[in-house]
N, C-alpha and C positions, 0 to 999 in steps of 0.2 A: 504493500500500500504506500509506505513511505517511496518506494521508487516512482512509482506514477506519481507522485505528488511533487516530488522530485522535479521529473522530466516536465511536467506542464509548468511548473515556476520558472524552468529555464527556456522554455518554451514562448513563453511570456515575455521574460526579459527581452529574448530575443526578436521581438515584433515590435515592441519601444518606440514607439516612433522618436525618433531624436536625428533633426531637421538641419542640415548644413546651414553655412552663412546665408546661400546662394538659394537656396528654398525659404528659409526664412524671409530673406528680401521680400522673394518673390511675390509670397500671402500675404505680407504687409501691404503692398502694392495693389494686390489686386483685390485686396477687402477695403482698402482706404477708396481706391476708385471705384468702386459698388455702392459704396458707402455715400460718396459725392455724386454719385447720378442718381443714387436716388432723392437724394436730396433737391436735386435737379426736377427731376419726373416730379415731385411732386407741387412743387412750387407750380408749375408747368400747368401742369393739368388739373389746378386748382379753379373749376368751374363753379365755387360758389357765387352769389351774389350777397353783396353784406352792406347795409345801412346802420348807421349809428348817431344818436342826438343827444349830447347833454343838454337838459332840461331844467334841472336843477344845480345851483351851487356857485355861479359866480355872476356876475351882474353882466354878460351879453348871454348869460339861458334865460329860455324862454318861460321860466316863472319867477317871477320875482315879483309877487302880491304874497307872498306870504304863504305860509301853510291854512290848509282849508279853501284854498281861494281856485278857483279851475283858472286850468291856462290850456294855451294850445301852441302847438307849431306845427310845420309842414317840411314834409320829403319828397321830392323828387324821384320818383323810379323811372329810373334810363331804360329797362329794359322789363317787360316781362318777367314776374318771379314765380317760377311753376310751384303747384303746391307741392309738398305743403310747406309754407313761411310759417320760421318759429319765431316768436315774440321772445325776446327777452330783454330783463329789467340787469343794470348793471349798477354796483352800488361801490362807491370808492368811498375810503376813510370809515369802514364800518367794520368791528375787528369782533368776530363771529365764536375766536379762538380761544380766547381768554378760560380759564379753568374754572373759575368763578360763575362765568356765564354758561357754559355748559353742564355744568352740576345743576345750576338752577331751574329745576322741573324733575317731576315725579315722571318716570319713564311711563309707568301704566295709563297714567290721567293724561298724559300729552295725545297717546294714541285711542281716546275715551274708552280705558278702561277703568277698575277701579281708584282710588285714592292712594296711597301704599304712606306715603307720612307729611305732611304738609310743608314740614319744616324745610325737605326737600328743595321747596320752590323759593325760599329768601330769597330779597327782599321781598320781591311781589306773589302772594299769600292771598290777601280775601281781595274781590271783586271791587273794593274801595283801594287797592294797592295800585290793582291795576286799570283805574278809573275806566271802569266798566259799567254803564248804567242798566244798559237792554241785552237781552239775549238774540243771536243772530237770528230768530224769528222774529224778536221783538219784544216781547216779553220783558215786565219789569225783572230785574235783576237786584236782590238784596245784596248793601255793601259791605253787612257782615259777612258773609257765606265766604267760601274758598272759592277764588275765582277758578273757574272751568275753560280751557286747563289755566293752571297758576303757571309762575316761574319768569326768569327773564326771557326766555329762549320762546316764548311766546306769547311775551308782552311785545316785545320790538317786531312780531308779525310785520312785513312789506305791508302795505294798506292801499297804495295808490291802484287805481283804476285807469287803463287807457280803454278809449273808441278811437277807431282807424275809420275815415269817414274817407272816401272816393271820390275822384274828378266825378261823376255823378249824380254825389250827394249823397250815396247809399253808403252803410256801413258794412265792414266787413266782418263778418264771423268769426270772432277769437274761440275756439275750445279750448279747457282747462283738461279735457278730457283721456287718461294717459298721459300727461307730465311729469308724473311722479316717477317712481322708482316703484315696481312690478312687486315688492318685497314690503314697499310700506302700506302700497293700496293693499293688500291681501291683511295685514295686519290691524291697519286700522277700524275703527269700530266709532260711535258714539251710543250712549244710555240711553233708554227706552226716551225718555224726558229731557230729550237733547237740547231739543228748541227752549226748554223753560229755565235751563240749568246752565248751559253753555253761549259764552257769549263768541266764538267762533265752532264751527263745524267742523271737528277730527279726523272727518273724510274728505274735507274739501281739501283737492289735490296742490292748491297753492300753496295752502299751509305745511304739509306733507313735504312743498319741494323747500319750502322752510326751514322745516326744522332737520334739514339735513345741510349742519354746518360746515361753511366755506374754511379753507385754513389759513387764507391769505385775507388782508383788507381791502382788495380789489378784488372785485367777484362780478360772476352773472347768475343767475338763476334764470329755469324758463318759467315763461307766466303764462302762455299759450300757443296756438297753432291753428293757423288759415289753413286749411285744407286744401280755400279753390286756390290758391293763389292770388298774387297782385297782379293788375295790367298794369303799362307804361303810364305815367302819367303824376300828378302831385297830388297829394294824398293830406290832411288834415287831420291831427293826432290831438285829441283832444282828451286832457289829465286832469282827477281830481286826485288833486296833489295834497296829498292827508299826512302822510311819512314824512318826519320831522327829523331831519340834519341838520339842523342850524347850530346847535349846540356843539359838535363835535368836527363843525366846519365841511360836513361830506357832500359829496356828487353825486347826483342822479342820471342815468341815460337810458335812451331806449335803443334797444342795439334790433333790427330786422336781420334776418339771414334764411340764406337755402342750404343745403346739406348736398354732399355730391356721397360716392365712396368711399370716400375717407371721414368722411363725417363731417364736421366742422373746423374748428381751428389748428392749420396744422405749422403754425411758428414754431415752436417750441418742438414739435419733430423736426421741421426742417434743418434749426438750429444742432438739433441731438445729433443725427445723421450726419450732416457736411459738418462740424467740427472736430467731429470722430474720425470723419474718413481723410481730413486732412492731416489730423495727429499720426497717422497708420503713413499716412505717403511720407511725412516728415521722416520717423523712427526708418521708412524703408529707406531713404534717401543718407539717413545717418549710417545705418550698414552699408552701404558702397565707396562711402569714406575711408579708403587705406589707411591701416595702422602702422604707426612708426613700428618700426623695428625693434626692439631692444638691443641695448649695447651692453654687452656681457662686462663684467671688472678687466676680466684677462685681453678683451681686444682693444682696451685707450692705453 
């Protein structure tokens, strides 16, 4: 037994791949230029269309009445956007990350189920924390009660509303519907007594793309999706602008875009790829640099 075990160890050794100077070059080479064409290809064949408006946050966007106040702007679409255009709301100087602020919510009551400990949710606790008056049906709302859900992570809920209104006056169809993550809609639930008890809805899938924290303070989240798509033409986006940055100085946009194959935003791979595959051409280009020789003591 010990000899077959033997023979296949040396067996082994002996299949080692172990790559001359002139092989090694070579992979370097021809993985760093794969590496930069695709980087290439992709840039290339980058067939999204993408719109983006800050709206909120320094005094030429287009609200500046104040919080509560509606405002509007307009975009130009140059060209046809096949469906389906995804809405998304982009939010700068809002930091999602904080340890403090994601402890803050009872895991169960975020996704309506039960209560598990209140104290969980510090600071914002009962319905007067998180000045809450009506339930999202309407319903008065008592300020003692534990607000439904409690916590910070969904007190700071995004609130704003857009309408996309058309060169013919008509509105387009935002769906909320499938924005989420496939893992939260299945989980979430709300209590028989949703409408009397809850001042937002634990199924509504905005909320849901919510409470699924950013890790950076530049983020997007989606808010919806046109199905038919946009035609060519200028478009009228009209905000009630509820979502309050003014305290911690932050920006608002509304970013449009299509999705090709690749999805959406592919900077950050293109960057991964061509800088990689240029560090592989350098390292190969560093191997074809002759080595001095060494000078033994016995030959000066």
């Amino acid at each position: 037994m010990h000899d077959t075990d033997d023979a296949l160890k040396t067996t082994m050794e002996q299949w080692r791949f172990r790559p001359t100077k002139k092989q090694t070059t070579l992979i370097l080479f021809i993985v760093g230029i794969l590496m930069v064409a695709v980087s290439v290809v992709v840039i290339v064949t980058d067939a999204r269309q993408s719109y983006e408006v800050q709206y909120f946050g320094e005094e030429s966007s287009a609200c500046k009445g104040g919080i509560g106040t509606p405002c509007n702007f307009t975009i130009t679409v140059t060209k046809r956007m096949d469906g389906p255009v995804y809405v998304f709301y982009r939010l700068a100087g809002v930091f999602q990350n904080y340890q403090s602020y994601l402890q803050s919510r009872d895991r169960s009551q975020s996704l309506g189920g039960d209560l598990k400990n209140k104290d969980y949710c510090s600071p914002v606790i009962t319905n007067k924390d998180a000045n809450k008056n009506v339930s999202w049906a309407g319903e008065k709302l008592n300020p003692s009660d534990v607000a439904n859900p409690c916590g910070l992570m969904a007190y700071t809920l995004f609130s704003d509303n857009f309408t996309i209104v058309g060169p013919q006056g008509s509105s387009a169809k935002i769906t909320s519907k499938n924005i989420a993550w496939s893992v939260d809609r299945e989980n979430a639930q709300r209590p028989p007594n949703s409408s009397k008890v809850q001042w937002v809805d634990t199924t509504d899938e905005r909320y849901l793309v919510w409470m699924r924290p950013s890790p950076l303070p530049d983020f997007k989240k989606l808010w919806g999706r046109i199905e038919e798509g946009l035609d060519a033409g200028r478009y009228t986006v009209m905000v009630d602008n509820r979502y309050d940055l003014t305290k911690n100085g932050g920006k608002k946009y509304l970013y449009l875009t299509t999705l090709d194959f690749l999805g959406g935003d592919r900077l950050a791979l293109c960057l991964i790829y061509g800088i990689t595959g240029i560090v592989f051409i350098l390292f190969g280009i560093a191997c074809l640099v002759p080595k001095k020789k060494a000078v033994r003591l016995h030959e000066l």
